[in-house]
Backbone bond lengths (Angstrom), bond angles and torsions (degrees), N, CA, C in turn:
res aa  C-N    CA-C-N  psi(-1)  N-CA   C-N-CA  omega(-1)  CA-C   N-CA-C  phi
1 X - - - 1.465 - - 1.520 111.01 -
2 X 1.459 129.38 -58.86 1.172 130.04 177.35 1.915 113.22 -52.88
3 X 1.413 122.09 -30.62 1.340 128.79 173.35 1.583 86.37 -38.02
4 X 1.665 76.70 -93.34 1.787 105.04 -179.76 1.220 114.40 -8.83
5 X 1.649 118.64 -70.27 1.347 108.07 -177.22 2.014 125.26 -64.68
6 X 1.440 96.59 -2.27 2.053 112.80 -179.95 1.189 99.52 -79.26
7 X 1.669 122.62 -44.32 0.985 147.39 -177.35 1.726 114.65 -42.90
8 X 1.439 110.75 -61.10 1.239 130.99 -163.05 1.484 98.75 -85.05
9 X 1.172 134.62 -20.59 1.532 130.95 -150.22 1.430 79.02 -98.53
10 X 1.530 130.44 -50.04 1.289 114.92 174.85 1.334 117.27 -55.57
11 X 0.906 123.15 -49.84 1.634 110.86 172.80 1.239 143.08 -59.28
12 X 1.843 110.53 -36.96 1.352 91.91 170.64 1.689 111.50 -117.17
13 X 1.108 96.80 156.43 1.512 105.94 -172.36 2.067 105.92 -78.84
14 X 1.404 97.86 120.61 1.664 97.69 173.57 1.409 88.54 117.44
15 X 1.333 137.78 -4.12 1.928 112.53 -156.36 1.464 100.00 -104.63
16 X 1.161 108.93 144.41 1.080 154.02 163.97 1.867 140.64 -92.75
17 X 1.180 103.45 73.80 1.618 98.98 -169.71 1.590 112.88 -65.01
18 X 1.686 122.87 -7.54 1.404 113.99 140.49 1.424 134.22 -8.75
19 X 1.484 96.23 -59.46 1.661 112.11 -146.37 1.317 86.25 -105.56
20 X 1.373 141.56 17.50 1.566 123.33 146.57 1.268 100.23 -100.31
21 X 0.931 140.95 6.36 1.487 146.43 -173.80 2.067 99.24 -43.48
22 X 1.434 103.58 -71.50 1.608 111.72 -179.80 1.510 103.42 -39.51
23 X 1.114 113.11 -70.44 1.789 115.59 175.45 1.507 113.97 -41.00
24 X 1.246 107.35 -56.61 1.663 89.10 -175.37 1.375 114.53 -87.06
25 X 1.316 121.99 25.71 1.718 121.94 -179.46 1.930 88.12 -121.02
26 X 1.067 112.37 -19.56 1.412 94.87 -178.68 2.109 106.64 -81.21
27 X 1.332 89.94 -32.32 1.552 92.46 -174.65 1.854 111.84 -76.07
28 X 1.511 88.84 -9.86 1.773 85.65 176.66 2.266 105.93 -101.77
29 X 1.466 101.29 -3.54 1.625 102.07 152.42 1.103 88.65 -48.24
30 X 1.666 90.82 -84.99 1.484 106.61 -133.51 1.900 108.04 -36.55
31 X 1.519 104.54 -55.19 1.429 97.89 174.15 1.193 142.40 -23.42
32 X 1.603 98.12 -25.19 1.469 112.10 -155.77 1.735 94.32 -108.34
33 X 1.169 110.98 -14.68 1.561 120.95 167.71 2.130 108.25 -70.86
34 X 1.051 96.16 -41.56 1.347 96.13 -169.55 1.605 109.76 -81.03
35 X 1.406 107.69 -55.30 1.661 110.49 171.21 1.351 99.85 -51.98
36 X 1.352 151.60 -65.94 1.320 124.18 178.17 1.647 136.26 -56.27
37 X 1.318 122.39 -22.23 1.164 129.66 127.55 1.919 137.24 -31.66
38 X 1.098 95.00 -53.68 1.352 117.39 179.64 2.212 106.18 -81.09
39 X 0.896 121.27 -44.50 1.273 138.60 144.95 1.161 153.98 -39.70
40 X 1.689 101.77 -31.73 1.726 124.68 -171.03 1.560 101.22 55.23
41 X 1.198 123.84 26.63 1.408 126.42 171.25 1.574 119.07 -56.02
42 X 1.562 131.37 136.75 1.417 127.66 -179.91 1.983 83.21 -81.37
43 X 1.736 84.09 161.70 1.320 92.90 156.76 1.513 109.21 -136.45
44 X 1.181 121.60 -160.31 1.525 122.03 166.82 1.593 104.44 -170.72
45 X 1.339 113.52 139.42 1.249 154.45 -173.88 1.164 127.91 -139.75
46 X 1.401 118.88 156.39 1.554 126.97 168.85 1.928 103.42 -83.45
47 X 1.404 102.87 148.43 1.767 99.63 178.18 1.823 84.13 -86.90
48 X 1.491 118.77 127.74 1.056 107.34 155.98 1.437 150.65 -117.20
49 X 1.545 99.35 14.25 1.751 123.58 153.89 1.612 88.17 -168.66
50 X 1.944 94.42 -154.53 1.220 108.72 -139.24 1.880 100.60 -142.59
51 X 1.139 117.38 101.33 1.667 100.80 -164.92 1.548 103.70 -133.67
52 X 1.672 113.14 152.04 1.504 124.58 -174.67 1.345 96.61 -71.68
53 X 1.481 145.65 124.77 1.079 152.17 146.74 2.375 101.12 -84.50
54 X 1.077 114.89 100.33 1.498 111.60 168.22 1.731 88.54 68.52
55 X 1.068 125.71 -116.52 1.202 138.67 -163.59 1.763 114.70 -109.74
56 X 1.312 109.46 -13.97 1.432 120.69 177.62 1.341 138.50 -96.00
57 X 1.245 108.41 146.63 1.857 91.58 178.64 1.636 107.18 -112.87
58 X 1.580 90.31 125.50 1.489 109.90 -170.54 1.648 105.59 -95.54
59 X 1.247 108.10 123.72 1.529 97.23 175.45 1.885 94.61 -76.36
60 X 1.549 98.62 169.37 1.721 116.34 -150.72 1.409 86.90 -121.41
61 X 1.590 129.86 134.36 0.901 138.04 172.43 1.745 113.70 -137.44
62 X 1.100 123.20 173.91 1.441 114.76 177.21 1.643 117.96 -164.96
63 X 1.307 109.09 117.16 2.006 120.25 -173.08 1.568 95.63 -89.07
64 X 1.284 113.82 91.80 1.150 120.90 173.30 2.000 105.50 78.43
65 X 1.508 102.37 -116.34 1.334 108.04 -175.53 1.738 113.93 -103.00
66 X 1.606 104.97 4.65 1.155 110.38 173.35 1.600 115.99 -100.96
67 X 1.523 106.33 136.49 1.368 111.70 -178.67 1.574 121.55 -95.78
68 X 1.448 118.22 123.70 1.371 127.70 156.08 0.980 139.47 -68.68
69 X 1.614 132.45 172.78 1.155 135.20 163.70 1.446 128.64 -145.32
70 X 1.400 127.00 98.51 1.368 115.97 -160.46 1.948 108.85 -104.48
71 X 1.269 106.13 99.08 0.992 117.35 -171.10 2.041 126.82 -33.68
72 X 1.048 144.56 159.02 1.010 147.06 165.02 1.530 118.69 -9.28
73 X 1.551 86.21 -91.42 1.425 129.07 -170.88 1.810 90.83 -67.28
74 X 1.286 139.80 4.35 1.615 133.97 170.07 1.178 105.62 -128.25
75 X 1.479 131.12 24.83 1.251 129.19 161.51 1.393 139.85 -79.21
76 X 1.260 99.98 -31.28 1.431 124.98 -178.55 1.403 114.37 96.18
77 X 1.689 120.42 2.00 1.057 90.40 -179.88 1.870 88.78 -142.80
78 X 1.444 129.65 168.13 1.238 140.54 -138.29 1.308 124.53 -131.85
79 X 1.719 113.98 14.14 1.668 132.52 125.50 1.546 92.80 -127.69
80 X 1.949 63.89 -175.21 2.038 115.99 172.70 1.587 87.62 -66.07
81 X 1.334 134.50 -53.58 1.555 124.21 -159.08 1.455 90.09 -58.45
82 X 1.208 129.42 -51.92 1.236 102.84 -124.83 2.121 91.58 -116.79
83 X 1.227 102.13 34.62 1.464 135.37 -154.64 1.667 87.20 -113.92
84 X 1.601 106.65 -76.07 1.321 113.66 164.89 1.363 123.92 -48.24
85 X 0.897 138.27 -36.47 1.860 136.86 171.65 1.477 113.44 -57.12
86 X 1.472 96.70 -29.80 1.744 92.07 163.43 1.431 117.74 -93.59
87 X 1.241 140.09 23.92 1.048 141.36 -168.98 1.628 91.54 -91.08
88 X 1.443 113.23 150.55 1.521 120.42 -170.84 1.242 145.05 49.96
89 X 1.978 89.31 7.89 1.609 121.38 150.01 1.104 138.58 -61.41
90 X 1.334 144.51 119.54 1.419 125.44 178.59 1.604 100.21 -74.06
91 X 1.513 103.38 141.20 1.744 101.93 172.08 1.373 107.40 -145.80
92 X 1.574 109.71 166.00 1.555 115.10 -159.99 1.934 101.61 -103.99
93 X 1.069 122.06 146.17 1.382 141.06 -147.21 1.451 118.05 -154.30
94 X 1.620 120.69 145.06 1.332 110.03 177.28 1.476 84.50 -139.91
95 X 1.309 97.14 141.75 1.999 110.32 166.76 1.158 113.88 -55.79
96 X 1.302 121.23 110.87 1.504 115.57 165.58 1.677 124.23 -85.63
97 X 1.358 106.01 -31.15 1.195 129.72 163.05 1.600 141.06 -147.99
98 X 1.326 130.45 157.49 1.507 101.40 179.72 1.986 87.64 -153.25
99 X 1.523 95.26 147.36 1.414 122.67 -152.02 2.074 87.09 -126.01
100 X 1.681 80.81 113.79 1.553 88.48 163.52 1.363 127.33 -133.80
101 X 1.303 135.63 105.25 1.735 126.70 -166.50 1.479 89.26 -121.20
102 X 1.622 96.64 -159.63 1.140 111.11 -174.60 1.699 101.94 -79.18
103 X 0.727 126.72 -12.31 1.923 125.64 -146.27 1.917 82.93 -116.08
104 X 0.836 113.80 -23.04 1.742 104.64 -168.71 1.315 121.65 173.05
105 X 1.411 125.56 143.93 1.517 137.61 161.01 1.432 123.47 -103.45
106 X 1.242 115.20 107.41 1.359 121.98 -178.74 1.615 117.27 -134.83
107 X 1.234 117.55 151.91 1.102 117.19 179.61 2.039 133.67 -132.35
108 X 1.200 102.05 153.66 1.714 82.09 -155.42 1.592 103.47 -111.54
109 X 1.477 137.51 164.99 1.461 104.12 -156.28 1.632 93.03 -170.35
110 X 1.156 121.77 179.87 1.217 145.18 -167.30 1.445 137.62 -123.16
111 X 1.054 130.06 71.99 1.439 134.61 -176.86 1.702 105.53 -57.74
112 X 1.248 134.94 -40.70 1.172 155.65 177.18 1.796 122.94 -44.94
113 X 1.675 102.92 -44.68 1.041 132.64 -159.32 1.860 79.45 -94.84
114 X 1.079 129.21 -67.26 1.103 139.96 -152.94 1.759 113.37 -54.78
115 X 1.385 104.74 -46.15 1.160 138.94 159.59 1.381 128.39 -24.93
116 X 1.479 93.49 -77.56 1.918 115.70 158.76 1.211 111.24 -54.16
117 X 1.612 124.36 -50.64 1.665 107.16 -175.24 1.419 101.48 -54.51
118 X 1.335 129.60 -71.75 1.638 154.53 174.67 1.647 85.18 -14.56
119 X 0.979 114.01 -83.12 2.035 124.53 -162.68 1.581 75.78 -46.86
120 X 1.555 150.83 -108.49 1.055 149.91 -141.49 1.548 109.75 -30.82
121 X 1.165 121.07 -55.69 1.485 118.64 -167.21 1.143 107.86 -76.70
122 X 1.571 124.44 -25.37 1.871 112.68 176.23 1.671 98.89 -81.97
123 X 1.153 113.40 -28.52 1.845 98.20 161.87 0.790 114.66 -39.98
124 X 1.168 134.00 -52.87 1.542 137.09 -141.77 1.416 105.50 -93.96
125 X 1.511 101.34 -46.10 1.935 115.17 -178.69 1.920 100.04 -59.55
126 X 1.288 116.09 -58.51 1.412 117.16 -154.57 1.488 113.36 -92.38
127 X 1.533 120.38 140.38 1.230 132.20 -179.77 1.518 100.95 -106.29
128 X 1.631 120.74 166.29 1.561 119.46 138.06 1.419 122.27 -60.99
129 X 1.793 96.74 127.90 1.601 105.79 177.38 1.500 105.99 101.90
130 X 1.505 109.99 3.02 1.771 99.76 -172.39 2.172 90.79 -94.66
131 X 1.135 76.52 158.84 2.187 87.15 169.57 1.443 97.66 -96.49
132 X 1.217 138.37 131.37 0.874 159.99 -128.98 1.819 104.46 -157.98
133 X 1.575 129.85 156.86 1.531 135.36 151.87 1.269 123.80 -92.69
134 X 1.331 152.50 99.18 1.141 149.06 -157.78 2.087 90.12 -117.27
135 X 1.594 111.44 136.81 1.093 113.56 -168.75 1.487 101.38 -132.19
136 X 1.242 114.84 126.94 1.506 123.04 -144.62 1.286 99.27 -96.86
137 X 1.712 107.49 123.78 1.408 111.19 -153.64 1.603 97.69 -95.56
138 X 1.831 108.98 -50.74 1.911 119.80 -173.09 1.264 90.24 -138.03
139 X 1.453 121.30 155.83 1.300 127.14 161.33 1.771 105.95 -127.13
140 X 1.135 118.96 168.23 1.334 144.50 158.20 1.392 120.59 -109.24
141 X 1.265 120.93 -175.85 1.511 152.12 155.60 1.759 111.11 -30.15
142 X 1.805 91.23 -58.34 1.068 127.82 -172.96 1.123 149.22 -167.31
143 X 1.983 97.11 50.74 1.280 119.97 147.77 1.288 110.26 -170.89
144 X 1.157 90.91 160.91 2.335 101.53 -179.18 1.331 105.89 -103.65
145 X 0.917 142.65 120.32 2.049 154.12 128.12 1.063 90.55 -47.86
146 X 1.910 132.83 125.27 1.487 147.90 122.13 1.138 86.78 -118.65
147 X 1.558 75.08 165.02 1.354 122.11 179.14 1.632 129.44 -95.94
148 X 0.939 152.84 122.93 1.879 157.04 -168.09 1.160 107.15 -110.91
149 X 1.364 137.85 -1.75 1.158 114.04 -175.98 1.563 109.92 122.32
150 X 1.320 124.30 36.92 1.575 127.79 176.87 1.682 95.09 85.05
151 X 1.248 112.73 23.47 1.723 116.79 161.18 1.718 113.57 -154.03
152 X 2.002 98.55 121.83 1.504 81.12 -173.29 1.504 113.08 -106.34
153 X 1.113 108.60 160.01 1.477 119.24 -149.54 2.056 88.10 -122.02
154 X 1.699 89.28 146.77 1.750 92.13 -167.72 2.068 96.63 -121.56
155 X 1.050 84.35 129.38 1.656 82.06 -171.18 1.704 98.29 -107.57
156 X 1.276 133.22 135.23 1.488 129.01 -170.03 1.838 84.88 -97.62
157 X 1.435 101.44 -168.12 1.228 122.80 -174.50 1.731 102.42 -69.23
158 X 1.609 111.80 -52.67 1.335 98.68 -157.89 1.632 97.09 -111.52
159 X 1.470 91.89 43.01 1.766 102.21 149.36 1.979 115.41 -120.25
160 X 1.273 114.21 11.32 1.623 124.83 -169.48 1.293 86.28 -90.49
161 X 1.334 128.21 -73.71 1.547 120.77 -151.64 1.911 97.35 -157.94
162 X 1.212 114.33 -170.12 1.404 146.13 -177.72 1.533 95.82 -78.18
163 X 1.439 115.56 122.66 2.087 104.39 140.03 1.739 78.80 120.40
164 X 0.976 97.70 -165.99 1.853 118.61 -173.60 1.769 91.76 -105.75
165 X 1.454 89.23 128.60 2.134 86.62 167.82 1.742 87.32 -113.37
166 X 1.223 112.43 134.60 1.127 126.34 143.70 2.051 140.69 -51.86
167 X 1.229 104.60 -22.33 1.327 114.01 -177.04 1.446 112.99 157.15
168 X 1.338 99.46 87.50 1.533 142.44 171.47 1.920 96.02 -19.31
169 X 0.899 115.91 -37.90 1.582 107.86 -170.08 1.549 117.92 -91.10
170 X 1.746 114.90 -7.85 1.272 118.33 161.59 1.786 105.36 -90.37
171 X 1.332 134.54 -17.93 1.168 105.18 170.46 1.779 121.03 -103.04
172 X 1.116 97.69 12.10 2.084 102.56 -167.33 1.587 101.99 -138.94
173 X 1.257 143.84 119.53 0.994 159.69 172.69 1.650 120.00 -100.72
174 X 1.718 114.44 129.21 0.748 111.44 -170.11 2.299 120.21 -60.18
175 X 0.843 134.30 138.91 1.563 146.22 -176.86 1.879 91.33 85.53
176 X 1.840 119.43 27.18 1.527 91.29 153.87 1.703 123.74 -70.44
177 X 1.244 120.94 169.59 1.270 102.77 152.09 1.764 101.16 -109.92
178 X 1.443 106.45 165.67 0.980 113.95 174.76 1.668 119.18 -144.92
179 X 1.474 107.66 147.79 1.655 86.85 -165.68 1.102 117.33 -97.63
180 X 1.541 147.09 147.68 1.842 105.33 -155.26 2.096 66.82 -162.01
181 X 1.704 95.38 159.96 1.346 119.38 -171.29 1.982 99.55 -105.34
182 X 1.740 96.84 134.67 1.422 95.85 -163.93 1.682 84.14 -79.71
183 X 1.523 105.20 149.93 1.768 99.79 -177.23 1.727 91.02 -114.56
184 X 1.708 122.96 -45.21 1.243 93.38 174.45 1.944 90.93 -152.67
185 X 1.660 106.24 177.32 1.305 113.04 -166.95 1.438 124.79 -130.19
186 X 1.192 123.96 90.52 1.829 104.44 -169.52 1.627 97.51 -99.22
187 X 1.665 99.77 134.71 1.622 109.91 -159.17 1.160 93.29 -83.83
188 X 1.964 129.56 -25.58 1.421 129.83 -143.54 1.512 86.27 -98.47
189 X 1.189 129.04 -30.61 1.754 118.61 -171.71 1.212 80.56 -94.50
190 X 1.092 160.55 -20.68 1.627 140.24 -130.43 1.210 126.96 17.32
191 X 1.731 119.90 59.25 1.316 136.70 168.05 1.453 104.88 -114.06
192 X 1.722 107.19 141.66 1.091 121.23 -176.53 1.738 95.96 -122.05
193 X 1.336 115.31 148.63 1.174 123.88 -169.88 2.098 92.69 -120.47
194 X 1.294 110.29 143.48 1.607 115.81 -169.57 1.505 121.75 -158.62
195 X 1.008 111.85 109.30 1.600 107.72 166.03 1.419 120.57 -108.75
196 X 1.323 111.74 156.30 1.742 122.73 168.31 1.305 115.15 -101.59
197 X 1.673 112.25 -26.27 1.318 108.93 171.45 1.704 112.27 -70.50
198 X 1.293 127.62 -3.72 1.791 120.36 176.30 1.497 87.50 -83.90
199 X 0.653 153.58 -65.03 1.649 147.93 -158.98 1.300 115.95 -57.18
200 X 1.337 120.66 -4.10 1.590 136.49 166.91 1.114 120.83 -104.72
201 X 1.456 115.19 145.40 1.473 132.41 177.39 0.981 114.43 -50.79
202 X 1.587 133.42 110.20 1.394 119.16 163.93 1.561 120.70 -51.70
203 X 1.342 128.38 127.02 1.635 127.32 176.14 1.360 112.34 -61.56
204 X 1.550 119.81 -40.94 1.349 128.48 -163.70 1.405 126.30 -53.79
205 X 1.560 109.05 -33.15 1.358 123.08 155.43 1.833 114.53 -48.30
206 X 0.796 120.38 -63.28 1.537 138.06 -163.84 1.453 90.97 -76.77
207 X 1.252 137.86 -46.76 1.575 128.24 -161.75 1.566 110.56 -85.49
208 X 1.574 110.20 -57.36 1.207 105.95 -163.75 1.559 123.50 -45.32
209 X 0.931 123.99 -15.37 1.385 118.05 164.49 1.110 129.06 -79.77
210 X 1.411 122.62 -12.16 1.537 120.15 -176.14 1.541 89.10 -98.78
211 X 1.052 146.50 34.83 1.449 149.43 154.90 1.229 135.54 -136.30
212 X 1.284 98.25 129.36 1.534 90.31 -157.30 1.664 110.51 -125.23
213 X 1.473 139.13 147.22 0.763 155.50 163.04 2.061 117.69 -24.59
214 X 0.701 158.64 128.99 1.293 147.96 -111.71 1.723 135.89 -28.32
215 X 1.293 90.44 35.07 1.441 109.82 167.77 1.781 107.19 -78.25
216 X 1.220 100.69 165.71 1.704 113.42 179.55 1.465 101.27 -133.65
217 X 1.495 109.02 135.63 1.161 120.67 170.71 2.085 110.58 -153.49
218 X 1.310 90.22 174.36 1.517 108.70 -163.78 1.121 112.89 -89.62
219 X 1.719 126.93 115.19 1.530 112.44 174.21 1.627 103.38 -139.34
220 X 1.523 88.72 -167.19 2.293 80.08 178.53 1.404 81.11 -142.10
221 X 1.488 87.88 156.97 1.964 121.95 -161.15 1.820 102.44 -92.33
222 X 1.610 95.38 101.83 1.425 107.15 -172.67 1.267 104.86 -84.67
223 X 1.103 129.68 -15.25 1.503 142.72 -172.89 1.570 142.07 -134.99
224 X 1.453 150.80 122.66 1.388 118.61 -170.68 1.691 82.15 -130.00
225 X 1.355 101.34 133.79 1.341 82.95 162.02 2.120 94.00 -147.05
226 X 1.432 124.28 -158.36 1.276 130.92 -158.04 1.516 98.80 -81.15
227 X 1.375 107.51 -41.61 1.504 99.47 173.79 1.372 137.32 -99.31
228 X 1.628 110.01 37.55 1.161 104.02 179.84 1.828 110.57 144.76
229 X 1.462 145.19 -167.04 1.348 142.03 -167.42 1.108 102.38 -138.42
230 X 1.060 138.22 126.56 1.755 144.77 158.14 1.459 97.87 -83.35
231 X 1.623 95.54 123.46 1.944 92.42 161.70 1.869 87.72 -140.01
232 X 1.407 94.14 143.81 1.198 117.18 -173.82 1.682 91.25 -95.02
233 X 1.568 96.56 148.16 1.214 120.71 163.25 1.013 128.70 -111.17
234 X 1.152 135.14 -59.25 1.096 126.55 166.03 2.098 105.93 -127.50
235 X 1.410 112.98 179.10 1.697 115.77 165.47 1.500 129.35 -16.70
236 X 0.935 125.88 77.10 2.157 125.42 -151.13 0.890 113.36 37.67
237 X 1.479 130.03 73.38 1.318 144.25 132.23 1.656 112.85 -128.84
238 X 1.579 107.30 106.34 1.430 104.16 165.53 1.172 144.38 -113.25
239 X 1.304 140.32 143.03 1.662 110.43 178.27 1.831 115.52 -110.12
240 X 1.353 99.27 171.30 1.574 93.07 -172.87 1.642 109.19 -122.36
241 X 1.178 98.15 120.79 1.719 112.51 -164.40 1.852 104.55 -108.95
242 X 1.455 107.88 140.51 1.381 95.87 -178.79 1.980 99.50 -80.12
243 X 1.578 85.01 -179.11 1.557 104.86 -170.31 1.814 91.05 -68.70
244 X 1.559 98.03 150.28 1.069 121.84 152.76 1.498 116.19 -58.26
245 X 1.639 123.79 144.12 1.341 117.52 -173.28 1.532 95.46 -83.56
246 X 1.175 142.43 -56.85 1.759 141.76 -158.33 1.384 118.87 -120.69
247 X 1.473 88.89 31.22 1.760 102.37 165.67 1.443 117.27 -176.88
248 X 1.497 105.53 140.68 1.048 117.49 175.62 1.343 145.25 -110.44
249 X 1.202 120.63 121.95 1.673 132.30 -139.16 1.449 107.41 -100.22
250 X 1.442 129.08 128.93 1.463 132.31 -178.80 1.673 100.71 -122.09
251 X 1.966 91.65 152.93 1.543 111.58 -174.85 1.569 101.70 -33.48
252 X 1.218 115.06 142.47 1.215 124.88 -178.42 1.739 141.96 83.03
253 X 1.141 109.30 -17.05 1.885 129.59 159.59 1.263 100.23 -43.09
254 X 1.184 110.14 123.23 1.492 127.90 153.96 1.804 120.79 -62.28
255 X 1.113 127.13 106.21 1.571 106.20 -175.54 1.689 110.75 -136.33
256 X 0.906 135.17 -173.98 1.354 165.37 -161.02 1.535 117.12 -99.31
257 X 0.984 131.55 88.23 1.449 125.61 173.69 1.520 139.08 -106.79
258 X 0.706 85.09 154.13 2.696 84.89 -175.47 1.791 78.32 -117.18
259 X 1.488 89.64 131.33 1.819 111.00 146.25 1.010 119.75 -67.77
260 X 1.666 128.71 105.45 1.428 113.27 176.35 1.401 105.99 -88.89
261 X 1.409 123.79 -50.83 1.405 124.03 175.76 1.164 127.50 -158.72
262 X 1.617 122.21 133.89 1.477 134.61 -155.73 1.561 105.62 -90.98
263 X 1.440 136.62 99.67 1.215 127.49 165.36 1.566 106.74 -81.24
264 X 1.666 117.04 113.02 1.266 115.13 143.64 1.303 142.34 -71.67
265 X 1.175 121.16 -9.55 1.282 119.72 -154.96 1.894 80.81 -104.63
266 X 1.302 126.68 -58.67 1.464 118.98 166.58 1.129 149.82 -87.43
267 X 2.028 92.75 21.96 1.826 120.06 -174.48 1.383 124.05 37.02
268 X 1.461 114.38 57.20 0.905 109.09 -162.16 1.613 88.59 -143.50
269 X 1.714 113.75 128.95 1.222 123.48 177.17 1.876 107.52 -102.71
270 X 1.538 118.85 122.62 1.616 124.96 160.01 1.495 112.95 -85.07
271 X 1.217 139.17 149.99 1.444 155.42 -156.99 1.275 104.02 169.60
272 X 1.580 88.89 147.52 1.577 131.13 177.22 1.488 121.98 -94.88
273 X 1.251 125.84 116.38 1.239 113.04 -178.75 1.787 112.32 -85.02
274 X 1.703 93.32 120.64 1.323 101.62 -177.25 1.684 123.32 -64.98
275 X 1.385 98.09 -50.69 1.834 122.85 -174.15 1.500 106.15 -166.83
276 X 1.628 98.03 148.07 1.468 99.99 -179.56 1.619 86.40 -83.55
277 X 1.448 110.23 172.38 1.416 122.54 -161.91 1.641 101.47 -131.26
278 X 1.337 112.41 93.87 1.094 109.52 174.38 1.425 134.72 -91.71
């Protein structure tokens, strides 16, 4: 091909092998559609809408300038809602088939298939106790969906880190990665159980001594909720103070606190709010 194209530039006057550029990048998709087909090759893509194929809705994917279609029922997941939540996801895929005429090349494919291989090989790769990448697919309030490797793994609040989090979706963003310790593995469900908070320093060691039992010290209110005030003291360590009677305190106030009582055994500090601290 490159001859060919040395070939032609001598001959005609004005050419430009630039301007086949689109043509020969579409025919090296497509290539790349068929060798993975031909291969059992994964691929990965963004889903980038949502279209009726006959009676179905195929999420829309695309290998370069060629367009896919990964059917319903091969998505992995079991509506339109929740069909759309992956929309503007990159996701992993295997060719199941690919359709070439005169009018178009398209190909139809498998998120499902892709999935299971992926879940098989991190079986095989990961033990209990290994550190692991978990890549944060959705979050909540109060909880994270990543991903391991064609198995998703659910991290609660007081598996992220140390201290009180207030709302899981201001500190973890969906495509973080995060590095989190496998704690245990069932091969027959293919669920993996994972935290990020084991891979961190517990504070409680290092703090509990600089606090002391009717001492007062200075913290800010990481939390408000019905039963009571979280004010952080220091880096994940918090304590929980009831409400003020004739005022009301929002995330972030600096205030005044009394130690009422240090639980070691369930690390857990009670306090009084002395004064907000202005």
């Amino acid at each position: 091909m490159a001859e060919e194209l040395n070939v032609t530039s001598m001959l005609i006057e004005g050419f430009d092998a630039r301007k086949l550029a689109p043509e020969e990048q579409y025919d090296k998709d497509w290539q790349q559609v068929v060798g993975a087909r031909q291969n059992d090759k994964i691929l990965q893509s963004e889903i980038v809408g949502i279209e009726n194929i006959g009676s179905k809705e195929c999420a829309v994917v695309h290998v370069g300038k060629i367009k896919g279609y990964i059917p319903m029922e091969f998505t992995g997941v079991e509506n339109l809602r929740q069909l759309r939540a992956l929309t503007g996801k990159k996701v992993a895929f295997k060719v199941l088939e690919y359709i070439e005429d005169a009018e178009k090349q398209i190909f139809m494919a498998s998120r499902t298939a892709a999935l299971e291989e992926m879940a098989e090989i991190t079986l095989r790769r990961i033990k209990t106790g290994d550190e692991i990448v978990a890549v944060v697919r959705t979050v909540s309030p109060n909880l994270v969906r990543a991903d391991i490797g064609g198995i998703e793994v659910r991290l609660p609040l007081d598996q992220i880190r140390y201290g009180w989090i207030d709302d899981l979706t201001e500190e973890v963003k969906p495509g973080d990665h995060l590095r989190v310790k496998v704690l245990d593995i069932d091969t027959e469900k293919k669920e993996v159980r994972v935290s990020a908070k084991a891979l961190m320093k517990n504070p409680w060691e290092d703090c509990k001594a600089r606090y002391k039992r009717g001492a007062e010290y200075v913290g800010t209110v990481s939390g408000v909720r019905e039963f009571g005030v979280f004010v952080n003291l220091e880096a994940g360590v918090d304590s929980l103070a009831s409400h003020l009677k004739y005022q009301n305190l929002q995330r972030g106030d600096r205030v005044l606190v009394r130690i009422i009582g240090i639980d070691e055994k369930e690390q857990q500090i009670r306090a009084k709010i002395v004064r907000v601290v202005y």
